[in-house]
C-alpha positions as CSV (number, residue, x, y, z in Angstrom):
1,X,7.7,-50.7,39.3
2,X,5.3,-49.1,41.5
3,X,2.0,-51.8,42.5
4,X,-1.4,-50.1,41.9
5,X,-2.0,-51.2,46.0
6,X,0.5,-48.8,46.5
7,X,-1.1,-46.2,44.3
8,X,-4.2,-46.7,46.0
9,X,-2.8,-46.8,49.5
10,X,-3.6,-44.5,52.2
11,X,0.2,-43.1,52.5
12,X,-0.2,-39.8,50.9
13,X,3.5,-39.5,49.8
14,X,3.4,-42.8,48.1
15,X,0.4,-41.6,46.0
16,X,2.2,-38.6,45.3
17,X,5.3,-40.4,44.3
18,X,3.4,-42.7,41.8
19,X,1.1,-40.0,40.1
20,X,4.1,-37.6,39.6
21,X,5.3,-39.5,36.0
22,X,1.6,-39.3,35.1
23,X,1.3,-35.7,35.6
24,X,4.5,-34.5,33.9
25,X,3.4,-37.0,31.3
26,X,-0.5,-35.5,30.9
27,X,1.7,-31.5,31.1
28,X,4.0,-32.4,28.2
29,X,1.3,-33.7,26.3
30,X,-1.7,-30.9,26.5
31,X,1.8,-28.5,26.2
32,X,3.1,-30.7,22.6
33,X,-1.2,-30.4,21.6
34,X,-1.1,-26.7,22.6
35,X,1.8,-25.8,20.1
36,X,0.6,-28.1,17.2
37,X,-2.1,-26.6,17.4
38,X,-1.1,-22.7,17.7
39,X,1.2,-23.9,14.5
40,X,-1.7,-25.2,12.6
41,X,-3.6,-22.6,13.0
42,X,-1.1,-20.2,12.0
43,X,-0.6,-22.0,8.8
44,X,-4.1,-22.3,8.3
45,X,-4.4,-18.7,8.5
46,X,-1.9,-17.5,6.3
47,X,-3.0,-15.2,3.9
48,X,-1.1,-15.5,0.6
49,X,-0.3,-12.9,-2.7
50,X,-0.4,-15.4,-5.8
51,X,0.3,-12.7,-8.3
52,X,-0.7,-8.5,-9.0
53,X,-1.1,-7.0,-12.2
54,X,-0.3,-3.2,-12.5
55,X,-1.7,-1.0,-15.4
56,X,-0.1,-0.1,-18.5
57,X,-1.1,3.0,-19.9
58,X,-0.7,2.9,-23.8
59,X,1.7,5.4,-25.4
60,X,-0.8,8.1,-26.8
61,X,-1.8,8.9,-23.0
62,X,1.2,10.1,-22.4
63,X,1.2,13.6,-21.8
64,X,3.6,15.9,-20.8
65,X,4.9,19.0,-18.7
66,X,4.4,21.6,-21.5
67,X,1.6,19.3,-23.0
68,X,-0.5,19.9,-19.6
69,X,0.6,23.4,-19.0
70,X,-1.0,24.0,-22.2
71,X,-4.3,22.3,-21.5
72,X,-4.1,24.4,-18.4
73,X,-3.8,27.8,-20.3
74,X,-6.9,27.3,-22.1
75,X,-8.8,27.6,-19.1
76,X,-9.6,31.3,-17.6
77,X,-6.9,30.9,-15.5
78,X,-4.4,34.1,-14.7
79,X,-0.3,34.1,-15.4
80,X,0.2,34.1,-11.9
81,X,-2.0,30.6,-11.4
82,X,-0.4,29.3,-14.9
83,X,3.2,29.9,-13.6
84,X,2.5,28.5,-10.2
85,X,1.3,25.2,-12.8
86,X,4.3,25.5,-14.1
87,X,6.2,25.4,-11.1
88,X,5.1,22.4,-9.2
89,X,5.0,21.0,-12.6
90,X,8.5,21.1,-13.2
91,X,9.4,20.0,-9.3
92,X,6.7,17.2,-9.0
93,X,9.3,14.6,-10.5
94,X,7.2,13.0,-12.8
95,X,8.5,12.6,-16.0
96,X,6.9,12.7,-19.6
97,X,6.1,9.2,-19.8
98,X,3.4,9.8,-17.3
99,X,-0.5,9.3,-18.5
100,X,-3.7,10.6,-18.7
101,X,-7.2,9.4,-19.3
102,X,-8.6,10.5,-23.2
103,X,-11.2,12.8,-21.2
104,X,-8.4,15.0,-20.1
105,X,-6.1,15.2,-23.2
106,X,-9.4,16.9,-24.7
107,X,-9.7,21.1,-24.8
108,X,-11.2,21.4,-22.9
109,X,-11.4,18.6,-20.5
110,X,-14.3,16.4,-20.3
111,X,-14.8,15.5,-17.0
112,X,-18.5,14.4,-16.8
113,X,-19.7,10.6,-15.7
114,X,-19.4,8.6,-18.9
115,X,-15.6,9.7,-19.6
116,X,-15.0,8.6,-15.7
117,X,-16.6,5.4,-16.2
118,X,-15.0,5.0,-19.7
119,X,-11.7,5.2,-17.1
120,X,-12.7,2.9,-14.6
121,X,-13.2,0.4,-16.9
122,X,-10.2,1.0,-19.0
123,X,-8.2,0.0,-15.8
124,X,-9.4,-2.2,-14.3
125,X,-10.9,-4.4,-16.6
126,X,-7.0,-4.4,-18.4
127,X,-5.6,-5.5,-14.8
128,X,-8.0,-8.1,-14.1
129,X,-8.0,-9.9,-17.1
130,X,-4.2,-9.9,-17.4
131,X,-4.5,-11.5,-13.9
132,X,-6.7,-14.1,-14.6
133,X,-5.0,-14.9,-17.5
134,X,-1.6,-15.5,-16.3
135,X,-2.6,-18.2,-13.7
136,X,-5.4,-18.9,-15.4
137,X,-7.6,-18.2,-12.8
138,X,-11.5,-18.4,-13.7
139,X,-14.1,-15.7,-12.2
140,X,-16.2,-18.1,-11.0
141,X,-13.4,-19.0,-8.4
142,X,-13.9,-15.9,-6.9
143,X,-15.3,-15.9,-3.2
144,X,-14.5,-12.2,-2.5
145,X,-13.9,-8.8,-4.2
146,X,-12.6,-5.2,-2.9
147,X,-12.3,-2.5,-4.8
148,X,-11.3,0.9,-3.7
149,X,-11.3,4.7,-5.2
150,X,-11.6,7.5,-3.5
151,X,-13.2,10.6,-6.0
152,X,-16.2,8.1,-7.9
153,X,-19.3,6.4,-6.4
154,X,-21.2,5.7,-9.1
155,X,-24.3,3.1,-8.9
156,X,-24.3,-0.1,-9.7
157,X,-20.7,0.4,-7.8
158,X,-17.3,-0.5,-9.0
159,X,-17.2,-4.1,-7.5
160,X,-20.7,-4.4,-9.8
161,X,-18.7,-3.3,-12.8
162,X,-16.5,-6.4,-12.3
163,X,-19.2,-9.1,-11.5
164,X,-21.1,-7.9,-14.7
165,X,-18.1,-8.0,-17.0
166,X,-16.2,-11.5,-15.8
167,X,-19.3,-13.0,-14.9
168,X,-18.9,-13.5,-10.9
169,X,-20.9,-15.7,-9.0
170,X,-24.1,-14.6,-7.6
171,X,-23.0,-15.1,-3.7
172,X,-19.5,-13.7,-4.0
173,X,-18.4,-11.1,-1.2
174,X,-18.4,-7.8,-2.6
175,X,-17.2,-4.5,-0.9
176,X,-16.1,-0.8,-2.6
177,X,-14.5,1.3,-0.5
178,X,-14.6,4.9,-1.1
179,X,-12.8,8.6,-0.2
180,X,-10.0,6.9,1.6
181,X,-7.4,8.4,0.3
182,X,-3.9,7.0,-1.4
183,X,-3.8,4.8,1.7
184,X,-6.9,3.0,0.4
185,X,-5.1,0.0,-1.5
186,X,-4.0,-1.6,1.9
187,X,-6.9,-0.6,3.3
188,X,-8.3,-2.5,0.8
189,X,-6.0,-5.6,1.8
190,X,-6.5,-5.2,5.3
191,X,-10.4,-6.0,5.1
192,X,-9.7,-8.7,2.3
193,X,-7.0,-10.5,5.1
194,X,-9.8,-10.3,7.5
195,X,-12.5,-11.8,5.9
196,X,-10.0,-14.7,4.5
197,X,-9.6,-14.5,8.2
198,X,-13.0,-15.7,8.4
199,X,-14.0,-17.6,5.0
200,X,-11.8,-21.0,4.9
201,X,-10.3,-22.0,1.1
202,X,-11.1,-18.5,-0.6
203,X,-9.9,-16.5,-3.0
204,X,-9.9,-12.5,-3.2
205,X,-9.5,-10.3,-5.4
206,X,-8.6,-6.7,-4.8
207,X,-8.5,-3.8,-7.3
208,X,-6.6,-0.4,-6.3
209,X,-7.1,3.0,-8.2
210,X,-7.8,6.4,-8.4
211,X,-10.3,8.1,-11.4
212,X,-8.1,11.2,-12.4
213,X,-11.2,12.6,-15.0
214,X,-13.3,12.5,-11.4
215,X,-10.5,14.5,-9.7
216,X,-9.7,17.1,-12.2
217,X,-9.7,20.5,-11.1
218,X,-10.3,23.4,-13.6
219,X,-10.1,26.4,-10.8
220,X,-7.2,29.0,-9.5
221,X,-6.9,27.8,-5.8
222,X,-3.2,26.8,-5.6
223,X,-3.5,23.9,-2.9
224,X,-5.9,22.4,-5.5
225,X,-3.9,23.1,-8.1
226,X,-1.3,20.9,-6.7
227,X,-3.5,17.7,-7.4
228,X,-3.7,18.4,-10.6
229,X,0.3,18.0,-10.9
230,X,0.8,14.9,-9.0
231,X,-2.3,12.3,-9.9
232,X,-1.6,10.4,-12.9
233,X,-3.3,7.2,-14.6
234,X,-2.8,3.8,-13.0
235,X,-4.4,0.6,-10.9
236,X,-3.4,-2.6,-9.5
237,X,-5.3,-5.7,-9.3
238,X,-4.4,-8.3,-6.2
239,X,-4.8,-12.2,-6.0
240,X,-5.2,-13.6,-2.1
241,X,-5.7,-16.5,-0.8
242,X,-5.8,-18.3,2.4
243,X,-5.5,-22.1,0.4
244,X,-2.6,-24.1,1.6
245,X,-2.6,-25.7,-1.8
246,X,-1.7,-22.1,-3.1
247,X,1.9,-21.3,-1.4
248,X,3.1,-23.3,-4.0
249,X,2.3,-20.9,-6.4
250,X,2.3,-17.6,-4.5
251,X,5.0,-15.0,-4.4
252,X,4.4,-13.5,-1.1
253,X,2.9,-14.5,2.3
254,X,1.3,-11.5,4.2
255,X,3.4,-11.1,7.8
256,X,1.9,-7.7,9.1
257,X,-0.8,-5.0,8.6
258,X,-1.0,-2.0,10.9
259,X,-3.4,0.7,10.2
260,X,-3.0,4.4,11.8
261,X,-5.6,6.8,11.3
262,X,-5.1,10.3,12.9
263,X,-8.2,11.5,12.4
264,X,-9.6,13.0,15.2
265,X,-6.5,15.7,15.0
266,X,-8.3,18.7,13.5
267,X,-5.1,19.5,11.2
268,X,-4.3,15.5,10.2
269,X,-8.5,15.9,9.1
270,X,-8.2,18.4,7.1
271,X,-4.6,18.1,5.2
272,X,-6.3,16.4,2.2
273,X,-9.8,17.9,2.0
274,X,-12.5,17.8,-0.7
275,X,-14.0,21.0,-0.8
276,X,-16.0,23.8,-3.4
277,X,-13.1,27.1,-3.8
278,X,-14.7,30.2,-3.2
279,X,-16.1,30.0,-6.9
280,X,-18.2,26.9,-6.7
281,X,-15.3,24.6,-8.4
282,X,-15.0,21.5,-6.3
283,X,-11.0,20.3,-5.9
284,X,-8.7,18.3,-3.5
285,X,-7.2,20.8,-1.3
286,X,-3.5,19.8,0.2
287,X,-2.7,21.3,3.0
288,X,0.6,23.2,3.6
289,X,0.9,21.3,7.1
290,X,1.1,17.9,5.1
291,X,4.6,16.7,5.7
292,X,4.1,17.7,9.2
293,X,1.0,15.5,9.2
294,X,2.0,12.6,8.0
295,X,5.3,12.6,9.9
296,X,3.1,12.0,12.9
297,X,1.2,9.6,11.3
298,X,4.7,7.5,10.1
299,X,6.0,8.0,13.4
300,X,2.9,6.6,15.2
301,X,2.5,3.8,12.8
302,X,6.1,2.5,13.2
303,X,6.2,2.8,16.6
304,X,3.4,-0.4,16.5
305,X,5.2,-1.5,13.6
306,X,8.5,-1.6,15.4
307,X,8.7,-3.7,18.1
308,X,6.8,-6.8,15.8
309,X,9.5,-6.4,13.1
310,X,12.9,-4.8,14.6
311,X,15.8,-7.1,16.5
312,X,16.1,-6.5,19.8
313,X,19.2,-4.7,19.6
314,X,17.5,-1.9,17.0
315,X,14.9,-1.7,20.2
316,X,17.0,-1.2,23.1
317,X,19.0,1.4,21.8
318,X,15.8,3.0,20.4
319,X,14.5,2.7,24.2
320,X,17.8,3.9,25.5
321,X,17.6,7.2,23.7
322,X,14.3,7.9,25.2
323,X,15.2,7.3,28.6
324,X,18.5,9.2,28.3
325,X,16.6,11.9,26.9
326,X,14.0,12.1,29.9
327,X,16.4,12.2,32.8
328,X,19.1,15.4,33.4
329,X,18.8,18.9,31.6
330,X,21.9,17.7,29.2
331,X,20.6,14.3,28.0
332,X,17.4,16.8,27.0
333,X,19.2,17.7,24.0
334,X,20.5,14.4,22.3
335,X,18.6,13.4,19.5
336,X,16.0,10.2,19.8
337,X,17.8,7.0,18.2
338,X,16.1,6.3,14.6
339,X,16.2,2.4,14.4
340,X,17.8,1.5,11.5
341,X,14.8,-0.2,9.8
342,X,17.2,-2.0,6.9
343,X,17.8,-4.6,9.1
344,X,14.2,-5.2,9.5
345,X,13.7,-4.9,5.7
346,X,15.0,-5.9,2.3
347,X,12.9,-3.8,0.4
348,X,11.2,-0.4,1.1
349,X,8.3,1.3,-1.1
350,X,7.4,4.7,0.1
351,X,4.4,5.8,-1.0
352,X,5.1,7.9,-4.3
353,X,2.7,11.0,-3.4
354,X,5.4,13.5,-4.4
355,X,9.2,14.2,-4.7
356,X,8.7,15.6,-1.2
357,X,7.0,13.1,0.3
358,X,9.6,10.5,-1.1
359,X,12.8,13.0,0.1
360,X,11.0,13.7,3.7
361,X,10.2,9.9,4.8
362,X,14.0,8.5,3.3
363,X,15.7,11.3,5.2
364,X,13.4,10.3,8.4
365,X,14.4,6.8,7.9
366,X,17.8,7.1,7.0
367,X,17.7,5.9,4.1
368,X,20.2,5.6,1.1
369,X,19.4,6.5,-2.6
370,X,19.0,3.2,-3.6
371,X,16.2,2.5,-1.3
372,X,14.4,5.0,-2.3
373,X,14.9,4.4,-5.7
374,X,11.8,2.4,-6.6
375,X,9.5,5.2,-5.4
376,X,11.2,7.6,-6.9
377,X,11.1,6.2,-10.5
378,X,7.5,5.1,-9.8
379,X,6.7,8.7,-9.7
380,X,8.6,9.9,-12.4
381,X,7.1,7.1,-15.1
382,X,4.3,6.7,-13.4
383,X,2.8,9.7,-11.4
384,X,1.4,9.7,-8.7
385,X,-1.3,6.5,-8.8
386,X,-2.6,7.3,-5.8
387,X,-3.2,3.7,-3.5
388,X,-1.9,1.5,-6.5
389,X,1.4,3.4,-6.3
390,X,3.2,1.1,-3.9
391,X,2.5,-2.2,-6.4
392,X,4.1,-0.4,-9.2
393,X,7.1,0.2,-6.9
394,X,6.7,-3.6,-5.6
395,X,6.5,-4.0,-10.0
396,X,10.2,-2.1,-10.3
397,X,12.0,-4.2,-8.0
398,X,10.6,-7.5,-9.2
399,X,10.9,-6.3,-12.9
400,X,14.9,-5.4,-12.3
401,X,15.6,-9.1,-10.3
402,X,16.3,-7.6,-7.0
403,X,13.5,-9.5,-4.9
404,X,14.7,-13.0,-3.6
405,X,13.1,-15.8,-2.0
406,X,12.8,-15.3,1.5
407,X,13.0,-10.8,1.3
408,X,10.6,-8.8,3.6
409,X,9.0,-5.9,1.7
410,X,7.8,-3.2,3.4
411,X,5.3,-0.5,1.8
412,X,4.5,2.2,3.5
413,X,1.2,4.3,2.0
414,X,-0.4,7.6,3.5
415,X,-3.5,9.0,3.0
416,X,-6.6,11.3,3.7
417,X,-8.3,11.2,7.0
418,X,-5.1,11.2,7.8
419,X,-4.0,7.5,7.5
420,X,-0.2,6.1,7.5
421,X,-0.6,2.1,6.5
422,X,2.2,-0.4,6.8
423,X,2.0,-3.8,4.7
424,X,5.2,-6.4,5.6
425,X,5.6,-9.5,2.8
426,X,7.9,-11.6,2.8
427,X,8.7,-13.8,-0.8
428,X,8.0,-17.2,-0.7
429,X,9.1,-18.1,-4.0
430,X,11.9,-17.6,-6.7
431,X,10.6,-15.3,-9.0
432,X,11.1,-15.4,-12.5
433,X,12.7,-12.1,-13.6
434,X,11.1,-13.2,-17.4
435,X,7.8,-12.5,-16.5
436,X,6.5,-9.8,-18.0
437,X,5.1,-6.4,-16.3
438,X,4.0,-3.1,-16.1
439,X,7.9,-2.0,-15.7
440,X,9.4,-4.8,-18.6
441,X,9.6,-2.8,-21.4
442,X,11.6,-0.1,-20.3
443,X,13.2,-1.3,-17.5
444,X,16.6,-1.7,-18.4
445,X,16.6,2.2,-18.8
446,X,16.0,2.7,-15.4
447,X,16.9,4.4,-12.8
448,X,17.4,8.1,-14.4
449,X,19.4,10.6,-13.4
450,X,16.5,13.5,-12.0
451,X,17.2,17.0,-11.7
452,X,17.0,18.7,-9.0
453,X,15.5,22.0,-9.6
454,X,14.4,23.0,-5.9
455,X,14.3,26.2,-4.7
456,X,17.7,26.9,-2.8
């Protein structure tokens, strides 16, 4: 043992000798401090899904194909805009289970302010008590609230709608996001992770749809038209949480959010685009240049995505291909390696905009049938729900047992501005197939064979 007159004597190399134990011992303990606390933290931040609810229309809503087309001919519309209705009525993929709001299933349609609200409320008021009753879960617990819709603004605003009808406290966090799009419902999840973020041992709640009376379009202009075809009823109410207390009950824990937004490209602005036609009626105009568009946007958001998510082999080869391709005339013409994202990823939902959108993103991917699958059934019972579509997609998988404890989920949601959103979950729990949902009553009928009646 070293004597502290030694320590404290004048030969430098002895002092260096004795403090040397002291030092490593001082590094490995602000190191051991520095990484209990990074994992603390970490855990303290977690922001957990207890439970969603997605929107059941009832039966009498339904309405289909020829049922529309109908509604449609009753309008002063020409035979060259009704057969064009007809058309991308019968390729959409959406089958005749599909709903729509009372307002529209009226000759004509009554698309004025109270039907709207009338369909706000419908949905979302279904969702959110269905919520708080399964995990008996009371208002007043509430510390924040998103909603989100894109085509209605009214005043008081939606959130408003909610505090007045559960009875919300008077200092909860309330926000309603607007004209973003289909992408809006992780929007809306990105904003609630980051003020849970901020607000310690709180609870959000987050409510997704679209109003479909608000969005109607009664005119001849065929990239309106199209909305017409693809926007069905639906919504999605999401419970978060940042409580520790709560990962024994959640289902998932939130692992990554990335946001692209490729607005200030002149053609990704204007590919979804709220406008008046040249006779005054106002519509959603889709641009022809939309798969083009949001291809850029996908391959822009994964390339951020990527390298948090993919193993390293998936990367290197993905970087390999790139470099190849860059150096010598020959190597100019191989194709850039697609990283095969399945072995990032349990579970895919693609956004169920359209059969084309579906097809375009799965062949970009490489992906098989069955991954695909839940999208593509989502839109064909479903329609398009706009930004809830991904949960009832989330809904399919849970509903037919395929989502195990420990499964990364991926959905993948595009919208106007142009936006391409990426939300990663992983399960935390063993769900319980016997749970009821949006998807149990019919789900053991599913998946269905859908025709393919494309233009060859």
């Amino acid at each position: 043992m070293i004597s502290f007159k030694y320590i404290f004597s004048s030969d430098s190399s002895i002092i260096k000798d004795a403090q040397t134990p002291l030092t490593n011992l001082h590094l490995l303990v602000v190191v051991a401090l520095t990484i209990a606390i990074y994992c603390f933290s970490r855990r303290f931040n977690c922001i957990y899904l207890i439970d969603f609810s997605c929107y059941q229309p009832p039966d009498f809503m339904r309405i289909s194909t020829g049922e529309f087309i109908e509604h449609f001919e009753t309008g002063d519309h020409d035979r060259e805009t009704i057969d064009f209705q007809v058309k991308v009525g019968k390729r959409s993929g959406i089958g005749c289970e599909a709903c729509l709001p009372p307002a529209l299933h009226q000759l004509p349609p009554d698309c004025s302010l109270n039907p709207t609200r009338e369909e706000i409320e419908t949905v979302l008021f279904t969702v959110v008590k269905d919520l708080f009753s399964k995990h008996n879960v009371s208002p007043k617990n509430i510390d924040i609230i998103v909603t989100n819709c894109s085509l209605f603004c009214p005043t008081p605003s939606i959130t408003t709608m909610i505090i007045n009808k559960f009875g919300l406290r008077s200092n909860v966090k309330s926000f309603s996001l607007s004209g973003m799009g289909c992408s809006a419902g992780l929007v809306s999840i990105s904003l609630a992770k980051d003020l849970l973020r901020v607000h310690k041992n709180s609870l959000a709640l987050v409510l997704s749809m679209e109003a479909i009376v608000a969005g109607y379009y009664d005119g001849k202009t065929k990239s309106m038209i199209l909305a017409n075809a693809l926007f069905r009823m639906g919504g999605v109410a999401v419970l978060l949480s940042n409580k520790k207390t709560d990962r024994r009950t959640a289902k998932y824990k939130l692992e990554h959010l990335v946001r692209t937004h490729m607005g200030s490209n002149d053609q990704s602005y204007q590919a979804v685009f709220q406008e008046p036609d040249e006779n005054g009626i106002v519509g959603v105009s889709l641009s022809k240049a939309l798969l083009h568009v949001a291809g850029n946007a996908l391959r822009r958001n994964i390339s951020e995505l990527g390298p948090r998510v993919l193993p390293y082999s998936e990367q290197f080869q993905y970087g390999w291909s790139v470099l190849c391709r860059k150096i010598g005339a020959q190597a100019r013409h191989k194709n850039i390696y697609v990283p095969n994202f399945k072995k990032a990823f349990d579970h895919i939902c693609i956004h169920a905009g359209g059969r084309t959108v579906i097809d375009a993103v799965a062949d970009n991917l490489g992906l098989t049938k069955e991954d695909g699958e839940a999208s593509r059934m989502t839109l064909y019972r479903f329609g398009n729900t706009s930004s809830s579509s991904v949960w009832y997609e989330l809904c399919y998988l849970e509903a037919k047992g395929r989502v195990k404890k420990g499964d990364r989920v991926w959905q993948i949601a595009f919208g106007s501005g142009f936006k391409c959103n990426s939300a990663v979950w992983r399960c935390i729990s063993e769900l319980d197939q016997n749970v009821r949902n949006a998807w149990s009553d019919r789900i053991h009928l599913y998946p269905v064979e859908i025709p393919d009646v494309s233009d060859h």
